[in-house]
Backbone as a ProteinNet text record, in pm:
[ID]
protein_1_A
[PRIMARY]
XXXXXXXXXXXXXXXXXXXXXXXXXXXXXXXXXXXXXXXXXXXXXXXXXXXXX
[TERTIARY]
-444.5	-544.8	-660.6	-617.6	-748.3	-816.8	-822.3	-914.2	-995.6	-956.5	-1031.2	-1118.4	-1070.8	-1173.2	-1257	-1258.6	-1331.9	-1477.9	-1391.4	-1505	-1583.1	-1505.2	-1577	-1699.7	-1658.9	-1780.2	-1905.1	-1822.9	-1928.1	-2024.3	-1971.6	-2059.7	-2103.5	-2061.7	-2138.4	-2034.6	-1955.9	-1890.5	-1776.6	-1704.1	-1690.2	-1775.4	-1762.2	-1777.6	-1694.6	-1719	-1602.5	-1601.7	-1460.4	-1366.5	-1356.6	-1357	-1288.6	-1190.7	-1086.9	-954.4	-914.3	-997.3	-990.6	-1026.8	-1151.3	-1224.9	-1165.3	-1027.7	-977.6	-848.6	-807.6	-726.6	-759.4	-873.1	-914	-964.2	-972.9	-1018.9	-886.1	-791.9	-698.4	-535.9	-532.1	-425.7	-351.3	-222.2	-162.6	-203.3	-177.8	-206.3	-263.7	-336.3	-422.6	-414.4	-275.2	-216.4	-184.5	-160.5	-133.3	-252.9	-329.6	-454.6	-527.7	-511	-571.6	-541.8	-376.4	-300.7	-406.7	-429.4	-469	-612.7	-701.7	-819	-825.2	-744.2	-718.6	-700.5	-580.4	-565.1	-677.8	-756.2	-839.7	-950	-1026.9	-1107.7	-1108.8	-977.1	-936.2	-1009.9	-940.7	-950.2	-1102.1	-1175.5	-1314	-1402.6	-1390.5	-1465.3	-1449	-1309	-1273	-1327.3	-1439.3	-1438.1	-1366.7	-1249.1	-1167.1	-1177.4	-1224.4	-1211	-1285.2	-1329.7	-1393.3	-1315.8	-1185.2	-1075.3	-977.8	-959.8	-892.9	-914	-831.7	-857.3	-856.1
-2717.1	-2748.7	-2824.3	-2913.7	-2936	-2857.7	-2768.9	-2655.8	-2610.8	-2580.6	-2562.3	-2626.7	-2774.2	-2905	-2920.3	-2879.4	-2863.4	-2739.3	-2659.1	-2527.6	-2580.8	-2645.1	-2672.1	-2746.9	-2827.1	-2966.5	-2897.2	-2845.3	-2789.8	-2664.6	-2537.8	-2539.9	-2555.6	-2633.9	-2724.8	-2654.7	-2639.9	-2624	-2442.9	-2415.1	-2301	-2166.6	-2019.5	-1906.7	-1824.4	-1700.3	-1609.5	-1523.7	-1503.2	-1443.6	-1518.3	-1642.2	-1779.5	-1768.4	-1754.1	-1679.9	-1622.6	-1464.9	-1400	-1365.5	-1433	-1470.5	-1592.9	-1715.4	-1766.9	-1672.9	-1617.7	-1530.4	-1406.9	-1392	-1313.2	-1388.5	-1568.2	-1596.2	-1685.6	-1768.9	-1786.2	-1745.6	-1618.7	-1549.8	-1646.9	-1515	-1501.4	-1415.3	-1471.5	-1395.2	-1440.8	-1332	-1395.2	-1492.7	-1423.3	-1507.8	-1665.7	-1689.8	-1810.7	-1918.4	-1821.5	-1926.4	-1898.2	-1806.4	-1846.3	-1991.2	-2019.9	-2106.8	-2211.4	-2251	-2355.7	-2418.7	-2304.7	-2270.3	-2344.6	-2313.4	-2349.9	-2501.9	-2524.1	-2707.8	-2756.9	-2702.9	-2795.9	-2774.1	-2660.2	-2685.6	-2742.7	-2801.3	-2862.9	-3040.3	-3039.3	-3201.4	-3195.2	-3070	-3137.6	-3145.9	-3034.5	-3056.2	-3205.5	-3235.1	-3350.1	-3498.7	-3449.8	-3557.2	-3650	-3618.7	-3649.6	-3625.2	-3533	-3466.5	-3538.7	-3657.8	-3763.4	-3864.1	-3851.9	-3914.1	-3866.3	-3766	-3667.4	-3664.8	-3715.2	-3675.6	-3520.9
1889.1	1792.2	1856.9	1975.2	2021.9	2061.4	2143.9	2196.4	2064.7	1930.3	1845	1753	1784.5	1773.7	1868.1	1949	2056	2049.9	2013.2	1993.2	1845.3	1765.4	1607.7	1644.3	1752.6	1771.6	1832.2	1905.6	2045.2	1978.7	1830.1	1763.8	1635.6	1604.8	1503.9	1407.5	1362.7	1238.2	1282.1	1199.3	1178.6	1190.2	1252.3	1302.3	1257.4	1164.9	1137.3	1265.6	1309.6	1421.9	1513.2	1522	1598.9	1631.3	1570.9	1580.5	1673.3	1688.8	1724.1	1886.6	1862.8	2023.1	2093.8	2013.1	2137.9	2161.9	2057.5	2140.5	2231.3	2258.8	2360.5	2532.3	2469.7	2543.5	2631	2545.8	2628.6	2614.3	2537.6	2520.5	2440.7	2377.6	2256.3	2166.3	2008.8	1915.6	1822.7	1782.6	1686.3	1583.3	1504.8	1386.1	1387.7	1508.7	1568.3	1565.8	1634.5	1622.6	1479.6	1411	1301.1	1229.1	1242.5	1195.1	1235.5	1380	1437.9	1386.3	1359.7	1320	1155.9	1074.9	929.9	948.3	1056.1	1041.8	1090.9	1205.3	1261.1	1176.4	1132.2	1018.3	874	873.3	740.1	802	927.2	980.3	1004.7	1067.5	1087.7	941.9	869.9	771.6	632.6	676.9	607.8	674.1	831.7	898.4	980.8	974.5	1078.4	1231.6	1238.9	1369.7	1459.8	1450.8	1552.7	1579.5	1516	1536.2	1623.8	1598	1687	1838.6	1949	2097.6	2106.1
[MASK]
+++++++++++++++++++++++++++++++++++++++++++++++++++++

C-alpha cells in the first residue's frame, strides 16, 4: 500500500487504471492491487495519507 501512497501523492490524487498500470509496472495481479488502490485511496482522500510512512 505504500507504493500506492506514493503514486497518489506524487499525482495528486487518484487516475482510473492505477491498478492496472502498477501491475504492469511491478508485477502480480491486478485484483490485488486494485485491493491496495481502494485502501490507500480511502486513507488519502480521508487525509491521512501524510501520516502514513
Amino acid at each position: 500500500m505504500a507504493v500506492v501512497l506514493a503514486v497518489l501523492r506524487a499525482e495528486g490524487g487518484y487516475r482510473r487504471g492505477l491498478a492496472a498500470r502498477l501491475a504492469r509496472e511491478h508485477g502480480g495481479v491486478p485484483r490485488s492491487w486494485q485491493r491496495a488502490v481502494s485502501e490507500a485511496r480511502a486513507l488519502y482522500e480521508a487525509g491521512d495519507a501524510g501520516t502514513t510512512p
